[in-house]
N, CA, C and O atoms as a Tinker XYZ file with bonds, in Angstrom:
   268  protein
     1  N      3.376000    5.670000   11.226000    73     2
     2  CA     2.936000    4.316000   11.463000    64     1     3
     3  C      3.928000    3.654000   12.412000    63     2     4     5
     4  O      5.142000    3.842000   12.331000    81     3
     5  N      3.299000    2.806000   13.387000    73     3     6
     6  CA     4.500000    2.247000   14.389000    64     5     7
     7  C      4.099000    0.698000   14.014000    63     6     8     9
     8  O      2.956000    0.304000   14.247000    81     7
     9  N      4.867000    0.026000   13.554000    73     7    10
    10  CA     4.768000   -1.763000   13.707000    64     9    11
    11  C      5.428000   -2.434000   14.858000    63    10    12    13
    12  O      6.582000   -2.256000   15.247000    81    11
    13  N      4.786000   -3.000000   15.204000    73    11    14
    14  CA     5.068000   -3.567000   16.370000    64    13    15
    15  C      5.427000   -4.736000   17.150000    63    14    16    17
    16  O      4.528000   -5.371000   17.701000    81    15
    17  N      6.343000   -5.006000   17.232000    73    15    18
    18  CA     6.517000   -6.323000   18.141000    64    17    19
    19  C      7.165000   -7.695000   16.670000    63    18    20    21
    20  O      6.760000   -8.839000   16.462000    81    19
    21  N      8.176000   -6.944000   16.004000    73    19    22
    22  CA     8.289000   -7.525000   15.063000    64    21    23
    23  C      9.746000   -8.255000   15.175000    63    22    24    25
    24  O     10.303000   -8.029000   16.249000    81    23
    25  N     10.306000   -8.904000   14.469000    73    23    26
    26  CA    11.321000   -9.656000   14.505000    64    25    27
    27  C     12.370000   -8.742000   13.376000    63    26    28    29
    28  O     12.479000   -9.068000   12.194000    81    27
    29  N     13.025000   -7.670000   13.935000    73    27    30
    30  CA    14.448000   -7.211000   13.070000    64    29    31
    31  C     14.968000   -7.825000   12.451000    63    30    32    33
    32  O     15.141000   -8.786000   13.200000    81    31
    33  N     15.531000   -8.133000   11.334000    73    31    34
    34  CA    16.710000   -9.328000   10.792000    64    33    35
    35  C     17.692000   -7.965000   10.417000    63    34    36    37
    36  O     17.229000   -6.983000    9.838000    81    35
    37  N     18.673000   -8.040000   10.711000    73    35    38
    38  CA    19.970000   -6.821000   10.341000    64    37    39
    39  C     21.150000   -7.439000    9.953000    63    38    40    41
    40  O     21.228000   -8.639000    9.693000    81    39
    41  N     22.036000   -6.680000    9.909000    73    39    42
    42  CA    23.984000   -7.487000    9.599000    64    41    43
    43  C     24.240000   -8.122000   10.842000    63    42    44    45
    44  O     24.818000   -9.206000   10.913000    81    43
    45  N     23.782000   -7.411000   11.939000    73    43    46
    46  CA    24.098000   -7.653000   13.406000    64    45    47
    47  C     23.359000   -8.940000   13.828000    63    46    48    49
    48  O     23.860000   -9.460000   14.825000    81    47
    49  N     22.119000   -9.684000   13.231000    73    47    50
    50  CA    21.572000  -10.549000   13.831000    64    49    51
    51  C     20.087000   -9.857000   13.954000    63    50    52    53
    52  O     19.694000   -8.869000   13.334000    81    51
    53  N     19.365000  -10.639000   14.921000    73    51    54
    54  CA    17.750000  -10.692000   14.595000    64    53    55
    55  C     17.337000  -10.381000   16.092000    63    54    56    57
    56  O     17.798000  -10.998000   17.052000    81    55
    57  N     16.394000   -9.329000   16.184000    73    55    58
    58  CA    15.752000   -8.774000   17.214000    64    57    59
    59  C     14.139000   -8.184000   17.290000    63    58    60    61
    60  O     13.586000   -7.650000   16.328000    81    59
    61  N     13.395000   -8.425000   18.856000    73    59    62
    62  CA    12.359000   -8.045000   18.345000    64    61    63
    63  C     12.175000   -6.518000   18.803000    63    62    64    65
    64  O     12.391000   -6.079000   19.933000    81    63
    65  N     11.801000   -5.919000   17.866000    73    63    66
    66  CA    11.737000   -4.462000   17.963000    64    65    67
    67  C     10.215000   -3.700000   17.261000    63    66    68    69
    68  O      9.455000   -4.275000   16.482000    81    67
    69  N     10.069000   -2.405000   17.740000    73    67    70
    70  CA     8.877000   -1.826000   17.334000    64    69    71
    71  C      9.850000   -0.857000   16.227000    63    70    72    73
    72  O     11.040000   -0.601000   16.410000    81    71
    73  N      9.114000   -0.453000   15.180000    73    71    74
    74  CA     9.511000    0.697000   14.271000    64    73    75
    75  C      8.258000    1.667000   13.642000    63    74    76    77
    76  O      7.086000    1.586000   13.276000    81    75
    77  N      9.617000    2.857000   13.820000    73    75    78
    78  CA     8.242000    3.421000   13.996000    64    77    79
    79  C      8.470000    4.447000   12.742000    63    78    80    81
    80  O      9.403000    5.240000   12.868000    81    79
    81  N      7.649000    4.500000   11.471000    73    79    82
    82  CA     7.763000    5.401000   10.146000    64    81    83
    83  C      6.995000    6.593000    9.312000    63    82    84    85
    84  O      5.813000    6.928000    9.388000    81    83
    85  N      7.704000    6.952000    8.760000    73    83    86
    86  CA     6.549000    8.222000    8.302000    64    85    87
    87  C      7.032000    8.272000    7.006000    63    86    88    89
    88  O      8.255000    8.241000    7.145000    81    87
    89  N      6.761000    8.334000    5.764000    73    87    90
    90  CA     6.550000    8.569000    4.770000    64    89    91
    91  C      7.428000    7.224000    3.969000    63    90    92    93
    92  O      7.899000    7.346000    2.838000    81    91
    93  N      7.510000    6.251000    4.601000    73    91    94
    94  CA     8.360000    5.169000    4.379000    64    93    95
    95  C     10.092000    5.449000    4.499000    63    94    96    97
    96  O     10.919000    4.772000    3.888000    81    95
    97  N     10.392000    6.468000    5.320000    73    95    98
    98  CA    11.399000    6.241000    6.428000    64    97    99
    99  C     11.301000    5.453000    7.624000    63    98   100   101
   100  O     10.272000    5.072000    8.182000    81    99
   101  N     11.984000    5.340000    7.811000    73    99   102
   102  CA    12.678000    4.649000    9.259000    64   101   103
   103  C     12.781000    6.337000   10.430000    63   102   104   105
   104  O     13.353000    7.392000   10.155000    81   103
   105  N     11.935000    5.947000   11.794000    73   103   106
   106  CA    12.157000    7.398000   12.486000    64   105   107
   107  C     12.839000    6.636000   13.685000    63   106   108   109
   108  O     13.679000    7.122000   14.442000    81   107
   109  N     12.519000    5.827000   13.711000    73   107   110
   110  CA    13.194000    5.507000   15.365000    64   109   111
   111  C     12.788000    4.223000   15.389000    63   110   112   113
   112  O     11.711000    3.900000   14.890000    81   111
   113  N     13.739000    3.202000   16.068000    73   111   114
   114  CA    13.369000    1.435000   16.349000    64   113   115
   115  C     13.738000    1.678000   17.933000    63   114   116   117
   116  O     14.161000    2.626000   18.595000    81   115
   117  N     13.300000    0.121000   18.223000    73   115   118
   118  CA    13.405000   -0.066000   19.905000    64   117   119
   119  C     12.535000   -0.705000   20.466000    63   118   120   121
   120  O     11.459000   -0.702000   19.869000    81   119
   121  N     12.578000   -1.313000   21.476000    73   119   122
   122  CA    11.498000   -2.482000   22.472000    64   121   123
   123  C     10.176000   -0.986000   23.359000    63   122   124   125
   124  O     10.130000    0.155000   23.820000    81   123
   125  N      9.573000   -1.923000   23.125000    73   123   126
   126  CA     7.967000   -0.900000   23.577000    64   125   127
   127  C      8.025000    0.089000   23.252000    63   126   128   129
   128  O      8.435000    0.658000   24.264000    81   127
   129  N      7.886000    0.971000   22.359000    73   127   130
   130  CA     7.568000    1.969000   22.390000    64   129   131
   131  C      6.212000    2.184000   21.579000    63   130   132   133
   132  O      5.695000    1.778000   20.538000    81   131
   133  N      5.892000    3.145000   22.752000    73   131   134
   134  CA     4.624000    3.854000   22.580000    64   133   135
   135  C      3.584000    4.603000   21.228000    63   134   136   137
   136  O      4.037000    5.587000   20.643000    81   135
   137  N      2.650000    4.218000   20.961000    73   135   138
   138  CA     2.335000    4.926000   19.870000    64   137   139
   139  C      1.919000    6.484000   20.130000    63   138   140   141
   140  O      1.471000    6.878000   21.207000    81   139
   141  N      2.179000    7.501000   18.729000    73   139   142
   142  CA     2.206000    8.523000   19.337000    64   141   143
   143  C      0.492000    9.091000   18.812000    63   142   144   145
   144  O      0.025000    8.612000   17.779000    81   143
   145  N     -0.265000   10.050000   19.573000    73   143   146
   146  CA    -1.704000    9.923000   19.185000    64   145   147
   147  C     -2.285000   10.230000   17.858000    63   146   148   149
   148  O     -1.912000   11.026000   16.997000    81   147
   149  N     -2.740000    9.857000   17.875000    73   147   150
   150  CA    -3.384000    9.172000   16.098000    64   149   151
   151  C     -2.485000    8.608000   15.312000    63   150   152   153
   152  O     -2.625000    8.845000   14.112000    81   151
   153  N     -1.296000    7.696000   15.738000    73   151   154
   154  CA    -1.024000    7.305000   14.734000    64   153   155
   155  C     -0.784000    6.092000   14.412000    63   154   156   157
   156  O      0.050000    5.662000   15.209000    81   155
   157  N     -1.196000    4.975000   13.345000    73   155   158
   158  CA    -1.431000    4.508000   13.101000    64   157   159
   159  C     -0.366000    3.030000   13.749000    63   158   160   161
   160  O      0.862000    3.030000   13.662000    81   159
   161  N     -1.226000    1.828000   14.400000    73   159   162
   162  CA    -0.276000    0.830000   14.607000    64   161   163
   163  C     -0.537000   -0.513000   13.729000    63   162   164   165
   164  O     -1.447000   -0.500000   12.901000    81   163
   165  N      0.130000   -1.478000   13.881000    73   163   166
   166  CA    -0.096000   -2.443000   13.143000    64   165   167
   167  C      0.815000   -3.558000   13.993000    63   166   168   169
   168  O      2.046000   -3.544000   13.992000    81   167
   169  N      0.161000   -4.330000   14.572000    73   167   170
   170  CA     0.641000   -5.741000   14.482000    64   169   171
   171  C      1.197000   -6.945000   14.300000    63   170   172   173
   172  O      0.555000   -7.993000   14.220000    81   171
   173  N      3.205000   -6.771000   14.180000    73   171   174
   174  CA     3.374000   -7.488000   13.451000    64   173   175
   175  C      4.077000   -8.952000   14.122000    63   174   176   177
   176  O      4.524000   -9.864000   13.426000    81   175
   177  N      4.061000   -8.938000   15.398000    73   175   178
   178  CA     4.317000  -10.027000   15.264000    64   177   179
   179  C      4.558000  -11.279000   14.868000    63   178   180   181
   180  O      3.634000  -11.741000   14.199000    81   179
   181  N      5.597000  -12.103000   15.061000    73   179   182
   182  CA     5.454000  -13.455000   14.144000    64   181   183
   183  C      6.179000  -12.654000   13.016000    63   182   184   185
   184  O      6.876000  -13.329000   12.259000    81   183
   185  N      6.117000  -11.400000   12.815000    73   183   186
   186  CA     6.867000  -11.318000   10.939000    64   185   187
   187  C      8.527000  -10.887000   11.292000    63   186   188   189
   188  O      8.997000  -10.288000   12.259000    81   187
   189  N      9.151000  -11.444000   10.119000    73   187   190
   190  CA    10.357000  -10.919000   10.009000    64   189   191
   191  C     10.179000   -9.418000    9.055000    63   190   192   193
   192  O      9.691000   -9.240000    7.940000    81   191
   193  N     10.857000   -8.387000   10.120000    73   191   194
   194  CA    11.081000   -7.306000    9.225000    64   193   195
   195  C     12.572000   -7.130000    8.745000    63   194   196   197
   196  O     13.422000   -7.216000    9.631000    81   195
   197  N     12.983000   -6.904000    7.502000    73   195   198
   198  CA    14.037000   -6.185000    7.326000    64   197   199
   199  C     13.997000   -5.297000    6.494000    63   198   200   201
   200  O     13.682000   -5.373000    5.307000    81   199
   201  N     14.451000   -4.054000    7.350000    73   199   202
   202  CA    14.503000   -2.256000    6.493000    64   201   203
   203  C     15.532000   -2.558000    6.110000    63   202   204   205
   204  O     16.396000   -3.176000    6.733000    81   203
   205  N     15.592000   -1.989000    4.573000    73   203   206
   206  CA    16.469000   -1.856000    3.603000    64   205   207
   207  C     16.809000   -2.787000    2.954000    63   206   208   209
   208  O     17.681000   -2.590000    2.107000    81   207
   209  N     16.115000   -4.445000    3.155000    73   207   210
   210  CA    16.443000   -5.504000    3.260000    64   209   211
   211  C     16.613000   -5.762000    1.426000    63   210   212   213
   212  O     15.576000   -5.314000    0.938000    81   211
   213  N     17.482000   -6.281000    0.360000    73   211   214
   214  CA    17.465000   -6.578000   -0.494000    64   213   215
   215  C     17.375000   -7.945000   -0.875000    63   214   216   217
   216  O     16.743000   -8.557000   -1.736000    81   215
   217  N     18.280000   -8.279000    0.111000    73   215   218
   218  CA    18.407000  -10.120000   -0.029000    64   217   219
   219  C     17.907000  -10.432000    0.916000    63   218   220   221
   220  O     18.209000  -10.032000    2.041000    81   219
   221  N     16.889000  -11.348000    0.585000    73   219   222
   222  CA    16.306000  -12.009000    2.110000    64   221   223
   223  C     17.399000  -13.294000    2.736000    63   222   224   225
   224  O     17.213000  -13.798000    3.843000    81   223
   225  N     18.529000  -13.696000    1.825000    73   223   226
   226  CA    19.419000  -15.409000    2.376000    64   225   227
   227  C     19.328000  -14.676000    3.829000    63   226   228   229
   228  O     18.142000  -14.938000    4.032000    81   227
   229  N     19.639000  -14.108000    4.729000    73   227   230
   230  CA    20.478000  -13.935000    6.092000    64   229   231
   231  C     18.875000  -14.533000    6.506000    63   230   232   233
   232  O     19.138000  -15.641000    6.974000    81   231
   233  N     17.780000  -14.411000    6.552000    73   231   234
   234  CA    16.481000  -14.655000    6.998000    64   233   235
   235  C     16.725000  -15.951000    7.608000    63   234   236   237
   236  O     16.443000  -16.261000    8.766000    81   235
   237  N     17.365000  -16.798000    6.581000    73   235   238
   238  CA    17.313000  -18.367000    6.437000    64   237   239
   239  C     18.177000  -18.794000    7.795000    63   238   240   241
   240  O     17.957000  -19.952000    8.149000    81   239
   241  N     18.911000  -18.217000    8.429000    73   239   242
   242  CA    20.240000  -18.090000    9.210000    64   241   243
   243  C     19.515000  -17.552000   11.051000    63   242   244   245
   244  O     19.908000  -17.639000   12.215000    81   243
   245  N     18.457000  -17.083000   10.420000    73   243   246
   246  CA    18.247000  -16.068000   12.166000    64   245   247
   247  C     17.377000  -17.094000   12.825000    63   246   248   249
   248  O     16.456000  -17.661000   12.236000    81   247
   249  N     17.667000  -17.282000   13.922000    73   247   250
   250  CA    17.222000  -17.989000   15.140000    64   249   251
   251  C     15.646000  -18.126000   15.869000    63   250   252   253
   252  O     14.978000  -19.000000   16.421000    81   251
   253  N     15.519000  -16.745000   15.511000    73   251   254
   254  CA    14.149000  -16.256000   15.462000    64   253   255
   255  C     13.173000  -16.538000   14.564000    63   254   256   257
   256  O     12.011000  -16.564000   14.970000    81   255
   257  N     13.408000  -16.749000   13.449000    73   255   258
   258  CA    12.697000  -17.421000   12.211000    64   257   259
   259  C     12.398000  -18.443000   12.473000    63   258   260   261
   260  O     11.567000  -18.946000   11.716000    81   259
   261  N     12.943000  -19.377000   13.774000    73   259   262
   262  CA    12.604000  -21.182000   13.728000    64   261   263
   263  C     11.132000  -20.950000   14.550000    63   262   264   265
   264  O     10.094000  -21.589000   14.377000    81   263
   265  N     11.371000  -19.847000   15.486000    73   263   266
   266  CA     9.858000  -20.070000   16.519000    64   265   267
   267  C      9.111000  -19.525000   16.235000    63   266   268
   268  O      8.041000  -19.580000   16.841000    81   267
């Protein structure tokens, strides 16, 4: 599954990035990337993602969350 066009929140700060997963791993993040054939995309713009995320407080903090 690749999501796309989403808003990262990390330790490092907040970015928009595509991710791209398979069995609910993490395979690879990064700006545009391509879906690979048949596999499944999704739309996420507008959302904050955070992998591994336990505590959402840093959410409240990212810059990206205001727009």
């Amino acid at each position: 599954m690749l999501l796309k066009n989403g808003i990262v929140v990390s330790g490092s700060g907040c970015t928009r990035q595509d991710i791209r997963m398979d069995e609910g791993r993490i395979l690879q993040t990064g700006a545009g990337l391509n879906p690979l054939e048949g596999e499944e995309v999704m739309d996420v713009s507008g959302c904050l993602v955070a992998p591994g995320g336990i505590d959402a407080t840093p959410i409240s903090t990212c810059p990206a969350a205001a727009s």
